[in-house]
C-alpha positions in Angstrom: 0.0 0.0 0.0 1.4 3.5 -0.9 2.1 6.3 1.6 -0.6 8.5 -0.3 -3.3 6.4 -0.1 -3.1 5.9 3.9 -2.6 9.2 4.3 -5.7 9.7 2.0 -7.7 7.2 3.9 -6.9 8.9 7.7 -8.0 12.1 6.1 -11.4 10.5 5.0 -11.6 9.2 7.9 -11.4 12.2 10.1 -13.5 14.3 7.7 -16.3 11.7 8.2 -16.2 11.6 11.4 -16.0 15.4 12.1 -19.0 15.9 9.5 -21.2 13.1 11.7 -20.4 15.1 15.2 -20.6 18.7 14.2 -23.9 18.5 11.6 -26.1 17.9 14.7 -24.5 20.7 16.5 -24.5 23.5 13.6 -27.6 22.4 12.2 -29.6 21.8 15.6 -29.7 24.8 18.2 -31.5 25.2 21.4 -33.2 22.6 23.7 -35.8 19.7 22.6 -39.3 20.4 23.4 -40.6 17.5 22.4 -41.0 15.1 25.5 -40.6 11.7 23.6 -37.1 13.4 21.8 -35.8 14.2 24.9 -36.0 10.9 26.7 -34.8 9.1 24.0 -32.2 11.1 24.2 -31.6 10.7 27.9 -31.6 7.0 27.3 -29.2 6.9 24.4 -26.1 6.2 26.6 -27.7 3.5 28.8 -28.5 1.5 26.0 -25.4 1.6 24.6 -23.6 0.7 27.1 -26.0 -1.8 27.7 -25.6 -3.3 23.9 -22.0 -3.4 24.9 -22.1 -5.1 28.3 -24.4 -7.6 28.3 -23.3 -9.9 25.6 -19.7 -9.4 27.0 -20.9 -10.9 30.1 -22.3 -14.2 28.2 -19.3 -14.3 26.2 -16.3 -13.9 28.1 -17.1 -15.7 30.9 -16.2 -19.7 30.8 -20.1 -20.3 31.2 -22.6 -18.1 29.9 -24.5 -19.1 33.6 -21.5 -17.6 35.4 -22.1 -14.7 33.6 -25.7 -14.4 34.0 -25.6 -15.1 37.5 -23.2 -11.5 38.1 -26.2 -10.2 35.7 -28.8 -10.3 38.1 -26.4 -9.9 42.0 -25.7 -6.4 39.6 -29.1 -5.9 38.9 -30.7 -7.0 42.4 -27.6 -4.3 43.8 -28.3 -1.5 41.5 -31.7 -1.6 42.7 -31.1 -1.6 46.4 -29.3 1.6 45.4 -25.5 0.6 45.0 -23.7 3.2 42.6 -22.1 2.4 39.0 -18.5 1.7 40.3 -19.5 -0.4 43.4 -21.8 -2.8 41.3 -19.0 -3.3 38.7 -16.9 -4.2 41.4 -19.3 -6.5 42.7 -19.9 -8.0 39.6 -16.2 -8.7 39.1 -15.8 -10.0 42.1 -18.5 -13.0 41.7 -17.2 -13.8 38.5 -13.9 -14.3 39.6 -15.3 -16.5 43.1 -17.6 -18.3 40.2 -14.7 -18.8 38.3 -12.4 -20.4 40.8 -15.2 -22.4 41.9 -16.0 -24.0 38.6 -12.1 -24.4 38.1 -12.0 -27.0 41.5 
């Protein structure tokens, strides 16, 4: 591959993605007032992240039940009111107990 055509290709690249993050700013001003806009774009991240996250945790594991099972102690702990990082923690931490457990 020549020189020219990377560089060409990083330029692209970088044009691209500059056009996809500053048409919504230049071209959009001012706050939502549309109720159903605005929540879906409240949610945006959370899902996501989610989209992200949750087939990791099926994947990676050696058992998909291993995973599942820090699924819902995260989800039975976010709802008691745990934050983000301690959850995570949690989560990591009964994966790797389930983990050694299913290793003996």
């Amino acid at each position: 591959m020549e020189k020219n055509s990377v560089i060409i290709y990083i330029l692209l690249a970088v044009i691209t993605i500059n056009i996809i993050r500053l048409l919504p700013m230049t071209l959009i001003s001012g706050r939502f007032k549309n109720v159903f806009v605005r929540s879906f774009l409240y949610y945006v991240p959370y899902v996501t992240l989610a989209v992200m996250t949750f087939p990791a945790m099926t994947e990676i594991t050696t058992s998909p039940i291993i995973g599942v099972i820090a699924l819902f102690t995260g989800i039975i702990a976010a709802w008691f009111g745990m934050g983000l990082f301690p959850v995570a923690v949690l989560c990591c931490v009964i994966v790797y107990i389930a983990e050694y457990i299913s290793a003996i």
